[in-house]
VOLUMNU-354136 format. One record per atom (N, C-alpha, C): residue in three letters; atom name; x, y, z. Coordinates in nm, 2 decimals. Layout:
N
+------+------+--------+--------+--------+
: type : atom :     xx :     yy :     zz :
+------+------+--------+--------+--------+
:  Ala :   CA :      X :      Y :      Z :
...
+------+------+--------+--------+--------+
//
This chain:
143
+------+------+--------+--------+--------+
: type : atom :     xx :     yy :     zz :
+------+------+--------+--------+--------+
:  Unk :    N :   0.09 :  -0.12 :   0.00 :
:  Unk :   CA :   0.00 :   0.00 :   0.00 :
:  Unk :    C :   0.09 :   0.12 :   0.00 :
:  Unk :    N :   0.06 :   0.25 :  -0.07 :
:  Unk :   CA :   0.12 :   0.31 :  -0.07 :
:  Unk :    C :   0.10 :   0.43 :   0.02 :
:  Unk :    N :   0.20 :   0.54 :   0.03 :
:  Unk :   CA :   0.20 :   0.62 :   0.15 :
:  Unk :    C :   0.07 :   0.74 :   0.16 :
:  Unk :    N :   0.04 :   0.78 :   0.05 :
:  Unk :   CA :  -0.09 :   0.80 :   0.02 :
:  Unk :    C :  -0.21 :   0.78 :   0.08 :
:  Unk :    N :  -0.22 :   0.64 :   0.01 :
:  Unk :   CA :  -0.32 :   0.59 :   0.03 :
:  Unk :    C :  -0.31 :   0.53 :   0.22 :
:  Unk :    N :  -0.20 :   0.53 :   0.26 :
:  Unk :   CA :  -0.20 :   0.48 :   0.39 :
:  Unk :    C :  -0.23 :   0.62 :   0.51 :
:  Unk :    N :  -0.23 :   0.71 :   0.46 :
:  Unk :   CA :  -0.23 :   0.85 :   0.55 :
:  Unk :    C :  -0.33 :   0.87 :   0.51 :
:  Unk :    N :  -0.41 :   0.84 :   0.37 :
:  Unk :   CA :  -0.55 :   0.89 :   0.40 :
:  Unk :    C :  -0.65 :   0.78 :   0.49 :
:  Unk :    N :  -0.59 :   0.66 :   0.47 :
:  Unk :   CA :  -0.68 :   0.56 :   0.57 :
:  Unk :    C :  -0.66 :   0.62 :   0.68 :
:  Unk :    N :  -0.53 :   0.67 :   0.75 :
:  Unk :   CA :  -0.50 :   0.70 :   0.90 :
:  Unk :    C :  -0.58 :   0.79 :   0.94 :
:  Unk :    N :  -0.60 :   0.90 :   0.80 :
:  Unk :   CA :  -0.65 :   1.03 :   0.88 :
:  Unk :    C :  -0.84 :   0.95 :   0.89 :
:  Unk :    N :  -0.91 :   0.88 :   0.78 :
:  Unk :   CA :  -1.01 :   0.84 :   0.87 :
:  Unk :    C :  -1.06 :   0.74 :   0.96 :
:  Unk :    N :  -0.92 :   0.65 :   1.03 :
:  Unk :   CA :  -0.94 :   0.54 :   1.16 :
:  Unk :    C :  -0.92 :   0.68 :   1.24 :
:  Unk :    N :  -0.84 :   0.81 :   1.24 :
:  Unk :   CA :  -0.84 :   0.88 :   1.31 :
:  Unk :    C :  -1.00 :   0.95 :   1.35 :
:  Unk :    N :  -1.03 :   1.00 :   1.28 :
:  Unk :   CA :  -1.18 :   1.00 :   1.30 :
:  Unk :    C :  -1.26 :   0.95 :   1.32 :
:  Unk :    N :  -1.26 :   0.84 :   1.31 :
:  Unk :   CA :  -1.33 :   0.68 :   1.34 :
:  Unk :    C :  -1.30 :   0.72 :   1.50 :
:  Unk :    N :  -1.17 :   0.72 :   1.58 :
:  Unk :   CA :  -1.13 :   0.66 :   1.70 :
:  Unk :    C :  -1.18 :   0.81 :   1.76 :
:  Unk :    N :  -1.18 :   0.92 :   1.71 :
:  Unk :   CA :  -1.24 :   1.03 :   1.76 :
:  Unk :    C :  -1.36 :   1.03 :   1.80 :
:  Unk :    N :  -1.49 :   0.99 :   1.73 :
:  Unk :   CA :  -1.56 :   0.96 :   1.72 :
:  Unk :    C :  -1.63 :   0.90 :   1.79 :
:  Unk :    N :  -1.55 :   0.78 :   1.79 :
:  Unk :   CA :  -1.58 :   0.67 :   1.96 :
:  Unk :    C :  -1.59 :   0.78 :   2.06 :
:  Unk :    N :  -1.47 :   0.83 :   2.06 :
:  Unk :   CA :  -1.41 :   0.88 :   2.20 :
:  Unk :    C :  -1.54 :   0.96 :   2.21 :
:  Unk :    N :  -1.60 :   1.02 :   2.14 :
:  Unk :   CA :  -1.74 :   1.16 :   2.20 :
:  Unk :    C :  -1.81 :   1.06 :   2.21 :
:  Unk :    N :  -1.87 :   0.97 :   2.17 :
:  Unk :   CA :  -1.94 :   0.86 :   2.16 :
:  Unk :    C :  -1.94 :   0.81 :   2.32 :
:  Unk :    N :  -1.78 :   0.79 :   2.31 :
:  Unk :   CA :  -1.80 :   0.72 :   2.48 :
:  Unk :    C :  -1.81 :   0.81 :   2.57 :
:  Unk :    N :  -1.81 :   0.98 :   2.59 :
:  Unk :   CA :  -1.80 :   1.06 :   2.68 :
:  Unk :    C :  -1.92 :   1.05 :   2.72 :
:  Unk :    N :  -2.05 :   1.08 :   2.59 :
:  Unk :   CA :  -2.17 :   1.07 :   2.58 :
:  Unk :    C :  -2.18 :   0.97 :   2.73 :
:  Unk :    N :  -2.16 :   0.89 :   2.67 :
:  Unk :   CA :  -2.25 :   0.72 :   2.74 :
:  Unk :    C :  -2.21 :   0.78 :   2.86 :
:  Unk :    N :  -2.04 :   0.81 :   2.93 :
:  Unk :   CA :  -2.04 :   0.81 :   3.08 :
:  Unk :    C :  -2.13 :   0.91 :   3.10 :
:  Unk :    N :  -2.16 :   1.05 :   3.04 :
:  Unk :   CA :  -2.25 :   1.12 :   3.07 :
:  Unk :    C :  -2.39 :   1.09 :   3.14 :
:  Unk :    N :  -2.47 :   1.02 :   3.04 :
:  Unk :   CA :  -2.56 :   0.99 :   3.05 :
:  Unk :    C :  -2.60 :   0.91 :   3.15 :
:  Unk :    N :  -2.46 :   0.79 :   3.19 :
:  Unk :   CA :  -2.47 :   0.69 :   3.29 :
:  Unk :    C :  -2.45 :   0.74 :   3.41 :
:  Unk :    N :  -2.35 :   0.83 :   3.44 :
:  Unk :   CA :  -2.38 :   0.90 :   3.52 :
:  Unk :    C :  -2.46 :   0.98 :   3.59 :
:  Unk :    N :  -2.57 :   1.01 :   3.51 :
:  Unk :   CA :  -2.66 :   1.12 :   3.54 :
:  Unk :    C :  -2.80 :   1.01 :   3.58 :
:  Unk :    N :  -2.77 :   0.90 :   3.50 :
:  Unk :   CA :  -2.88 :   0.80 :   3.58 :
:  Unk :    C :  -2.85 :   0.76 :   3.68 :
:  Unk :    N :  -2.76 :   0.74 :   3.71 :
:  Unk :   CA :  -2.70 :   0.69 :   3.86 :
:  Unk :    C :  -2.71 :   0.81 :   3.96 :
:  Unk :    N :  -2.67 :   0.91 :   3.96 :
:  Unk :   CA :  -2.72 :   1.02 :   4.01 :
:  Unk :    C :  -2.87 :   1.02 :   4.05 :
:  Unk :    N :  -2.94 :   1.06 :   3.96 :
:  Unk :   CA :  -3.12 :   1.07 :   3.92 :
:  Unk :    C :  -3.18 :   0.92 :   4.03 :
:  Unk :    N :  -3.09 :   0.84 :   4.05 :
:  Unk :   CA :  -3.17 :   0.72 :   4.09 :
:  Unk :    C :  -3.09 :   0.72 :   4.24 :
:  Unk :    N :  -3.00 :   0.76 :   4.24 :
:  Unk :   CA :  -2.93 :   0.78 :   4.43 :
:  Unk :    C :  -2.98 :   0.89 :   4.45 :
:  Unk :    N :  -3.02 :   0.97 :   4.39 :
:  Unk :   CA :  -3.12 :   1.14 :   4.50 :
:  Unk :    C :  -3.26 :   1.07 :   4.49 :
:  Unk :    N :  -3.30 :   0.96 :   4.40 :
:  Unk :   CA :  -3.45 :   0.92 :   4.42 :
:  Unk :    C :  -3.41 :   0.84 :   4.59 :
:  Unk :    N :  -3.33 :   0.73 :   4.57 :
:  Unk :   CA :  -3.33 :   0.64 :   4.70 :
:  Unk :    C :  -3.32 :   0.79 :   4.82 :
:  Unk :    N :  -3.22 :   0.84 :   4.81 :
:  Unk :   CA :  -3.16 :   0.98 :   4.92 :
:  Unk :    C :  -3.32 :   1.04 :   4.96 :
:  Unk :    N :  -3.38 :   1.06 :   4.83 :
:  Unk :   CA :  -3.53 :   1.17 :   4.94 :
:  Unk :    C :  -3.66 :   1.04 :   5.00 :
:  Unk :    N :  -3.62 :   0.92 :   4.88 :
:  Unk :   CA :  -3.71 :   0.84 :   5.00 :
:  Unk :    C :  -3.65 :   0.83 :   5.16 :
:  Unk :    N :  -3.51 :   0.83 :   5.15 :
:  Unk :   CA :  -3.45 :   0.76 :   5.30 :
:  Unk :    C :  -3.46 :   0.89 :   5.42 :
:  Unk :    N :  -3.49 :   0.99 :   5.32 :
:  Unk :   CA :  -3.53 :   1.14 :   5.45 :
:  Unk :    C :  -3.67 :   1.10 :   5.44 :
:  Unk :    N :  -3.77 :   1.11 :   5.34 :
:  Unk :   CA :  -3.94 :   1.08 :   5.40 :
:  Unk :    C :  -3.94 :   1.03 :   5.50 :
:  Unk :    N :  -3.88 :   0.89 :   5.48 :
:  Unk :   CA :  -3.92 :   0.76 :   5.58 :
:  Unk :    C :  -3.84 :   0.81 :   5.72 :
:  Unk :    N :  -3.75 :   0.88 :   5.71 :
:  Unk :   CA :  -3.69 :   0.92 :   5.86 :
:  Unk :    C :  -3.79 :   0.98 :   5.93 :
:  Unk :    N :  -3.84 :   1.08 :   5.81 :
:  Unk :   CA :  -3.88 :   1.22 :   5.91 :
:  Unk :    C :  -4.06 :   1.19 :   5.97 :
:  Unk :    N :  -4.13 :   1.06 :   5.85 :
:  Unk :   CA :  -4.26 :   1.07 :   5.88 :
:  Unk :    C :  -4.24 :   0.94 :   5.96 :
:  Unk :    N :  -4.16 :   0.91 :   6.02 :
:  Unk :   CA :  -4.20 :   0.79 :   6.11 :
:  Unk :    C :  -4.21 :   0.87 :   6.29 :
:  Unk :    N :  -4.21 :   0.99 :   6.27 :
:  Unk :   CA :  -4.22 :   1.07 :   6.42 :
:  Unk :    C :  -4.36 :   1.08 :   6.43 :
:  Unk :    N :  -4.45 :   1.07 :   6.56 :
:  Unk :   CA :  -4.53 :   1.08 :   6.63 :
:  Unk :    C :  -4.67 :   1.00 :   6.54 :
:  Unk :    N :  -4.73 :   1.06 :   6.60 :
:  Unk :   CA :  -4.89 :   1.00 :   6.57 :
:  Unk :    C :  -4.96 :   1.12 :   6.47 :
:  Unk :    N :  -5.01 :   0.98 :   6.36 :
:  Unk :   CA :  -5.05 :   1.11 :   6.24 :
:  Unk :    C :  -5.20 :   1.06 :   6.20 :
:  Unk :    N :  -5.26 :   1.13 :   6.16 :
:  Unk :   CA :  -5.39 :   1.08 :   6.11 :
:  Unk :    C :  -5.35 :   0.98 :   6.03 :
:  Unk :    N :  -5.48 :   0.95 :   5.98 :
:  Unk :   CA :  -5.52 :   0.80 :   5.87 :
:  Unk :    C :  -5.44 :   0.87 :   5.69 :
:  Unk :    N :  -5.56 :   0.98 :   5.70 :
:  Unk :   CA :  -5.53 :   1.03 :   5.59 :
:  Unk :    C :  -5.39 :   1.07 :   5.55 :
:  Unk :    N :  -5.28 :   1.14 :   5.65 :
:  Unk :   CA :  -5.17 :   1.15 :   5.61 :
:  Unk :    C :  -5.10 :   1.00 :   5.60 :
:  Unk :    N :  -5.08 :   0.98 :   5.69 :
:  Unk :   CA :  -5.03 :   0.82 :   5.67 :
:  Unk :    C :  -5.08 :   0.74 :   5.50 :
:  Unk :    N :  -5.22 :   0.75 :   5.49 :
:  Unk :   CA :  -5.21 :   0.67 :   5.36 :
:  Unk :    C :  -5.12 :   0.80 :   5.27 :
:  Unk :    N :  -5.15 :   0.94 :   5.26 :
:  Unk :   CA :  -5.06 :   1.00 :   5.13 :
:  Unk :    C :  -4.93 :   0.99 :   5.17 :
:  Unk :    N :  -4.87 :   0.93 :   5.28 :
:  Unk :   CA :  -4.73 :   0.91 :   5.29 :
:  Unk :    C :  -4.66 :   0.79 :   5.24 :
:  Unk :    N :  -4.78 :   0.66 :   5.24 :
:  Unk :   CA :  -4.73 :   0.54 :   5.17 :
:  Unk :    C :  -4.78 :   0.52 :   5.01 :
:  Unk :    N :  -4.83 :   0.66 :   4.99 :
:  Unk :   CA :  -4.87 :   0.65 :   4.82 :
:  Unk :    C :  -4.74 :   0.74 :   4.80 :
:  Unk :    N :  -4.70 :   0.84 :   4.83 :
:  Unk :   CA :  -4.59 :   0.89 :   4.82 :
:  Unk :    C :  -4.46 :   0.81 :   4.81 :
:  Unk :    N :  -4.43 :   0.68 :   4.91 :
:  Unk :   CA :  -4.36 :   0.62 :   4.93 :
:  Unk :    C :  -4.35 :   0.52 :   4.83 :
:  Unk :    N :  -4.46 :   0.42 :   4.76 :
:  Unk :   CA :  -4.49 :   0.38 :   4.64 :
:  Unk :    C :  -4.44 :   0.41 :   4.55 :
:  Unk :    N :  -4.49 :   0.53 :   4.55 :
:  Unk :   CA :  -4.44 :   0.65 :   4.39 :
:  Unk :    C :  -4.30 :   0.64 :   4.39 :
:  Unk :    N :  -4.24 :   0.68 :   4.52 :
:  Unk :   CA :  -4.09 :   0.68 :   4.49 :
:  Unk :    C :  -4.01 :   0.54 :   4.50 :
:  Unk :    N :  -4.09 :   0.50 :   4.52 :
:  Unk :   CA :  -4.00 :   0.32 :   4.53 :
:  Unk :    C :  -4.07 :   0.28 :   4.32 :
:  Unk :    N :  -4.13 :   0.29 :   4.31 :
:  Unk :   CA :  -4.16 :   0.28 :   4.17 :
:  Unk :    C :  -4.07 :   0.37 :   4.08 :
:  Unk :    N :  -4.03 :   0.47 :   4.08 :
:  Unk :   CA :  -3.95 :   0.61 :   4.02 :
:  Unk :    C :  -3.78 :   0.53 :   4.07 :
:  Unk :    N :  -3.78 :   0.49 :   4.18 :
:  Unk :   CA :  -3.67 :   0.49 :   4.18 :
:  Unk :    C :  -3.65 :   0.31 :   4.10 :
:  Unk :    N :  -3.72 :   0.24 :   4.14 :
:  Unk :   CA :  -3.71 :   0.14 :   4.00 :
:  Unk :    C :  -3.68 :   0.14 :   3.88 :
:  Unk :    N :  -3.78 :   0.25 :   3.82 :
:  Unk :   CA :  -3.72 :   0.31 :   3.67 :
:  Unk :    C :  -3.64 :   0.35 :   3.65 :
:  Unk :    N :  -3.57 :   0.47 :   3.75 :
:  Unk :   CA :  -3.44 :   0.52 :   3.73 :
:  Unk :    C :  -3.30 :   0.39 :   3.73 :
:  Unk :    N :  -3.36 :   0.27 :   3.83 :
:  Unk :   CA :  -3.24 :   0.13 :   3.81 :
:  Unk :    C :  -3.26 :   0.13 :   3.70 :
:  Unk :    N :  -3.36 :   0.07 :   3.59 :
:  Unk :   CA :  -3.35 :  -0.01 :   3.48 :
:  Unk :    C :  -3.27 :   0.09 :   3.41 :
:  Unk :    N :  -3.36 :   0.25 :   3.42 :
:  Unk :   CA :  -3.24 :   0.32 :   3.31 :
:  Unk :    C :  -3.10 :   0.37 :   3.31 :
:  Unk :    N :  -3.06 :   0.37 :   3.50 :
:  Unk :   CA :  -2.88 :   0.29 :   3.50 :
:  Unk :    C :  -2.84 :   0.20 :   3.45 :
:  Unk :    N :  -2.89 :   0.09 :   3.44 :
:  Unk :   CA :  -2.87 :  -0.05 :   3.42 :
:  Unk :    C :  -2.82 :  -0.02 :   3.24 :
:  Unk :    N :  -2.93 :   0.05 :   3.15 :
:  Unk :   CA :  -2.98 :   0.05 :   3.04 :
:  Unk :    C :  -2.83 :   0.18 :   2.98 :
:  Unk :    N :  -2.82 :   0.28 :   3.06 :
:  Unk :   CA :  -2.72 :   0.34 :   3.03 :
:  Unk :    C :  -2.57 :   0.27 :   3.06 :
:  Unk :    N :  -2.60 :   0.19 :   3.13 :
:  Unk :   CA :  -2.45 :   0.09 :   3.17 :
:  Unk :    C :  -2.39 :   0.00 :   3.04 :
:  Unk :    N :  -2.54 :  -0.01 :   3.00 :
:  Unk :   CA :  -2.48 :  -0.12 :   2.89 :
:  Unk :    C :  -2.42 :  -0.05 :   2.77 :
:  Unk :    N :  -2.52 :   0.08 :   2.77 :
:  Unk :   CA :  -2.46 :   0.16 :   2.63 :
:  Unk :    C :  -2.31 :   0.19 :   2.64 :
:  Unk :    N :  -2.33 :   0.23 :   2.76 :
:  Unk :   CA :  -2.15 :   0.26 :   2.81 :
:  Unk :    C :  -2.07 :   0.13 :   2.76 :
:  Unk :    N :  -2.04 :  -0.01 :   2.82 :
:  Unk :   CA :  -2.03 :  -0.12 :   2.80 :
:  Unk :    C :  -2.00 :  -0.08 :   2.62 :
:  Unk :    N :  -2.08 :  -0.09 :   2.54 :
:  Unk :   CA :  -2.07 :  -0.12 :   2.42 :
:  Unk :    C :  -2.03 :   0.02 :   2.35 :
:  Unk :    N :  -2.01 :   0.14 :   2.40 :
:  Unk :   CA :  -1.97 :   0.25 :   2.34 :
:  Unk :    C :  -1.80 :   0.25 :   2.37 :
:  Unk :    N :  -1.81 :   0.17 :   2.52 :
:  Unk :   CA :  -1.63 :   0.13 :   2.55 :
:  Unk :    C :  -1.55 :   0.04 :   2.45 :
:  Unk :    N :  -1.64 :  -0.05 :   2.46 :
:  Unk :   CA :  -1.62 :  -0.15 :   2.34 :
:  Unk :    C :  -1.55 :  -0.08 :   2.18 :
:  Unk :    N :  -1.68 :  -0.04 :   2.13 :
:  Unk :   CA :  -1.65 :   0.04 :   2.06 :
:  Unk :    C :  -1.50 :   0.13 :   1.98 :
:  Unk :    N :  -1.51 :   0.21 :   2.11 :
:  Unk :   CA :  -1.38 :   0.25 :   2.11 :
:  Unk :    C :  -1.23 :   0.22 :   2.11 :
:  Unk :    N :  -1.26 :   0.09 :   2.21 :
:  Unk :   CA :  -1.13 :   0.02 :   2.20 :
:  Unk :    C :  -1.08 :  -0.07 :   2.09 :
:  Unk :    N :  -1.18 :  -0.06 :   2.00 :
:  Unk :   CA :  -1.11 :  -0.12 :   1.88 :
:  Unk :    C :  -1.08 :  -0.05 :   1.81 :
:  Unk :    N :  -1.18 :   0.14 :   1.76 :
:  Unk :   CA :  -1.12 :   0.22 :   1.70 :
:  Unk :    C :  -0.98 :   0.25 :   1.75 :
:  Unk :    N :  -0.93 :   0.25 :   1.86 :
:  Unk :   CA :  -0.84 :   0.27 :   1.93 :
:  Unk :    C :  -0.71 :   0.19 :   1.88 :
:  Unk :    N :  -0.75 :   0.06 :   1.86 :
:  Unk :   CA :  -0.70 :  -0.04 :   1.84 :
:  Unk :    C :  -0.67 :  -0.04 :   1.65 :
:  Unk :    N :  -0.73 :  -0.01 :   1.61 :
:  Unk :   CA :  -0.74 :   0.07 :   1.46 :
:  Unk :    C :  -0.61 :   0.18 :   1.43 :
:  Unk :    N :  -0.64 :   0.25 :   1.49 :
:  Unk :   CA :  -0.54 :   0.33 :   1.52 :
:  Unk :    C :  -0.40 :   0.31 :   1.51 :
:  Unk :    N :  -0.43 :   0.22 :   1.63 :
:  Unk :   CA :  -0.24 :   0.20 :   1.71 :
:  Unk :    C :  -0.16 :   0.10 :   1.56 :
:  Unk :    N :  -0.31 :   0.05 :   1.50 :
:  Unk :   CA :  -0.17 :  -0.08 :   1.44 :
:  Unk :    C :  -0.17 :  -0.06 :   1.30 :
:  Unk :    N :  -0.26 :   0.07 :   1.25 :
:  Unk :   CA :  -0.21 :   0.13 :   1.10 :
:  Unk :    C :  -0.11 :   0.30 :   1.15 :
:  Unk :    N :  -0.10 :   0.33 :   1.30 :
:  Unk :   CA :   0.03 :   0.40 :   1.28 :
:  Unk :    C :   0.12 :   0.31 :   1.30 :
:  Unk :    N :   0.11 :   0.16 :   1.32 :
:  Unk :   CA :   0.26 :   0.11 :   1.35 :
:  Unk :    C :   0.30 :   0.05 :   1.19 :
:  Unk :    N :   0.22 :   0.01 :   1.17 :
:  Unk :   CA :   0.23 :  -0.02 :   1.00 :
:  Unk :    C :   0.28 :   0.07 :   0.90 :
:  Unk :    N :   0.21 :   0.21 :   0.90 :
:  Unk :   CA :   0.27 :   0.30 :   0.86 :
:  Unk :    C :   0.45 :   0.35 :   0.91 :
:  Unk :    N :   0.48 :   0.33 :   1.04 :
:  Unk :   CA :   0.60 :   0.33 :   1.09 :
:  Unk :    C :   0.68 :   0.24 :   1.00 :
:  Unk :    N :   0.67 :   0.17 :   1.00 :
:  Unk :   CA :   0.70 :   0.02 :   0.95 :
:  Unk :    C :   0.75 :   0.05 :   0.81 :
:  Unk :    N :   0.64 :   0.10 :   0.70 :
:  Unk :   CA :   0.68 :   0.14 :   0.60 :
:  Unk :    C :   0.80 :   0.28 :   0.58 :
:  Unk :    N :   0.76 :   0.34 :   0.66 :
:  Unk :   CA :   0.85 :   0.44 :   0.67 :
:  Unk :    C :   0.98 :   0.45 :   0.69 :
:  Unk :    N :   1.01 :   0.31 :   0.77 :
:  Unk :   CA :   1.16 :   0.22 :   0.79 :
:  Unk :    C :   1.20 :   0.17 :   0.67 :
:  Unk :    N :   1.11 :   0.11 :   0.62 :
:  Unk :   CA :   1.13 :   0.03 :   0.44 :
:  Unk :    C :   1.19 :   0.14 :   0.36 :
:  Unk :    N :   1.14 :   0.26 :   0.38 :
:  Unk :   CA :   1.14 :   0.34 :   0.27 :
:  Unk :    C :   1.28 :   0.38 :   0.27 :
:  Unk :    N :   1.35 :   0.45 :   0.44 :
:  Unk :   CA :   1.43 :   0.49 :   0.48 :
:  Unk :    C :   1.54 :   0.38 :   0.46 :
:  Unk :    N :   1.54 :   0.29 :   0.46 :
:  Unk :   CA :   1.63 :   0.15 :   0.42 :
:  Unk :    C :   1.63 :   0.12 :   0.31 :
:  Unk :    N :   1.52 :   0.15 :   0.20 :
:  Unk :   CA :   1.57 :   0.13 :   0.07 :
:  Unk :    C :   1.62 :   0.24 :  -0.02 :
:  Unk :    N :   1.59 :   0.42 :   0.05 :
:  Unk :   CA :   1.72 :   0.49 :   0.04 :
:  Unk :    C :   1.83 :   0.47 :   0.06 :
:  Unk :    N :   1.87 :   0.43 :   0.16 :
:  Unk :   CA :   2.00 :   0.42 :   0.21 :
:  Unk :    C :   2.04 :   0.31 :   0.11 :
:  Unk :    N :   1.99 :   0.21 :   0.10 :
:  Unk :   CA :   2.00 :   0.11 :   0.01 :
:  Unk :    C :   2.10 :   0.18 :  -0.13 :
:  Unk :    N :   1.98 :   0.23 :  -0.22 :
:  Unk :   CA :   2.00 :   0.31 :  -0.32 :
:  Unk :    C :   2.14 :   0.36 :  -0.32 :
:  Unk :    N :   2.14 :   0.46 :  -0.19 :
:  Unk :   CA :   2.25 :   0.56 :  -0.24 :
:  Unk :    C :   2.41 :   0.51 :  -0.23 :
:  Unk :    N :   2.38 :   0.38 :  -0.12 :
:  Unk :   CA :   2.48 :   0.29 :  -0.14 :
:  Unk :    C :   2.55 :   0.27 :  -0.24 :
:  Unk :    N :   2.41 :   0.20 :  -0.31 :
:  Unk :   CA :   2.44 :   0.17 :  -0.46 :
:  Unk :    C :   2.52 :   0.26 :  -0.53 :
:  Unk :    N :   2.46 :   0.34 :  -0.54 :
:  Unk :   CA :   2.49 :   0.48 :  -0.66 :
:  Unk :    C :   2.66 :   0.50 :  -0.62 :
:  Unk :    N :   2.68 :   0.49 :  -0.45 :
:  Unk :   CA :   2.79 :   0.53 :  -0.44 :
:  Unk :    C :   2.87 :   0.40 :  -0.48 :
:  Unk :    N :   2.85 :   0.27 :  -0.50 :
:  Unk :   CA :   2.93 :   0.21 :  -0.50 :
:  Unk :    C :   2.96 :   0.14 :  -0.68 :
:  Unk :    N :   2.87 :   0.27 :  -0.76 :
:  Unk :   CA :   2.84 :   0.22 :  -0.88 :
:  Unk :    C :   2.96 :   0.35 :  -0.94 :
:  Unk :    N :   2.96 :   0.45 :  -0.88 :
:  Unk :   CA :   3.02 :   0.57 :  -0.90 :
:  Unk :    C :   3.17 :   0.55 :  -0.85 :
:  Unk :    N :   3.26 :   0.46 :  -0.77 :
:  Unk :   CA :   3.34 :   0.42 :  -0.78 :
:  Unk :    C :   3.43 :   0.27 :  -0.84 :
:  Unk :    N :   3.29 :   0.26 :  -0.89 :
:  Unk :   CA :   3.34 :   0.14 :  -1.01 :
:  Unk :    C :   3.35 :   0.18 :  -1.08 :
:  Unk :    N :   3.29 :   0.29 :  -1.15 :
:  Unk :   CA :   3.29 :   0.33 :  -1.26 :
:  Unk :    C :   3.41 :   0.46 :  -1.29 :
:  Unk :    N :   3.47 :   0.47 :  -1.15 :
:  Unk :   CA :   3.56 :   0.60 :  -1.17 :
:  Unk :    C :   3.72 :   0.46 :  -1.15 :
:  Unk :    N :   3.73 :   0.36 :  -1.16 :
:  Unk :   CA :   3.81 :   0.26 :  -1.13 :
:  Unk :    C :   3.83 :   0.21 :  -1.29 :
:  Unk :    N :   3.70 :   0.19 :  -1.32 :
:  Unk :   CA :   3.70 :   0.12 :  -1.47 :
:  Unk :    C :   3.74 :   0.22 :  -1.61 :
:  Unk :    N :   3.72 :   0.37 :  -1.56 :
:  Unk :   CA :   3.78 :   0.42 :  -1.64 :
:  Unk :    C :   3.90 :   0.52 :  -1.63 :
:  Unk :    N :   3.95 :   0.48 :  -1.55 :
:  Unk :   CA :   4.08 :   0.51 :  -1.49 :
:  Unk :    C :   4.17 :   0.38 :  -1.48 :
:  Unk :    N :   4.13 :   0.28 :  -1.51 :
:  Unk :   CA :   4.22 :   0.16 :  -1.54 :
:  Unk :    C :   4.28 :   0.18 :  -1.70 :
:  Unk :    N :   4.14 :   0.20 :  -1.79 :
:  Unk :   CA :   4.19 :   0.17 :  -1.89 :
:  Unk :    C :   4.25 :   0.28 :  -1.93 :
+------+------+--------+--------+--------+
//
């Protein structure tokens, strides 16, 4: 393959692995923020339940305190699945990347590689040339 065509692949695995990389910021973002969203859900049920377990309350407050408490044990369930659900995108956005990554690393080492060939079959060359340029200043200085 030629050096061309090898730097223009590079330059789009490079974008490829860029790519991932916002890709995967995204995902911790997102996973993050459900995990958050679902630890301040559990956090305000664990103040409710502290603060309404004090004295003697009517009927009526008591039941809007265990519909209340429902709601948030329900909310805070949905907020697991959508941790759970951003966990995995993360998982496969990591994924992802570590191959673009992986893309990367082994057409710059390939490209290195050629670039050694290229540099060695200069030197090669000029070897030559030099060692063609004293044969030829030998052969006609013999005769």
């Amino acid at each position: 393959m030629n050096g061309k065509r090898l730097g223009s692949v590079l330059r789009v695995r490079h974008l490829q692995e860029r790519a991932a990389r916002g890709a995967l910021a995204s995902s911790r973002n997102v996973h993050r923020l459900a995990e958050t969203a679902e630890r301040d859900t559990w956090d305000s049920l664990d103040t409710h339940m502290a603060t309404s377990v004090r004295g003697s309350r009517p009927a009526a407050s008591l039941r809007g305190s265990q519909l209340l408490v429902a709601s948030g044990m329900l909310a805070a369930e949905r907020q697991h699945l959508a941790t759970i659900a951003a966990e995995s995108v993360l998982a496969e956005a990591t994924t992802e990347w570590t191959l673009a990554a992986r893309r990367v690393e082994g057409l710059e080492r390939l490209v290195e590689r050629q670039n050694v060939a290229e540099r060695e079959e200069a030197v090669r060359r000029s070897s030559n040339e030099i060692d063609d340029l004293v044969l030829m200043k030998f052969a006609t200085g013999a005769t």
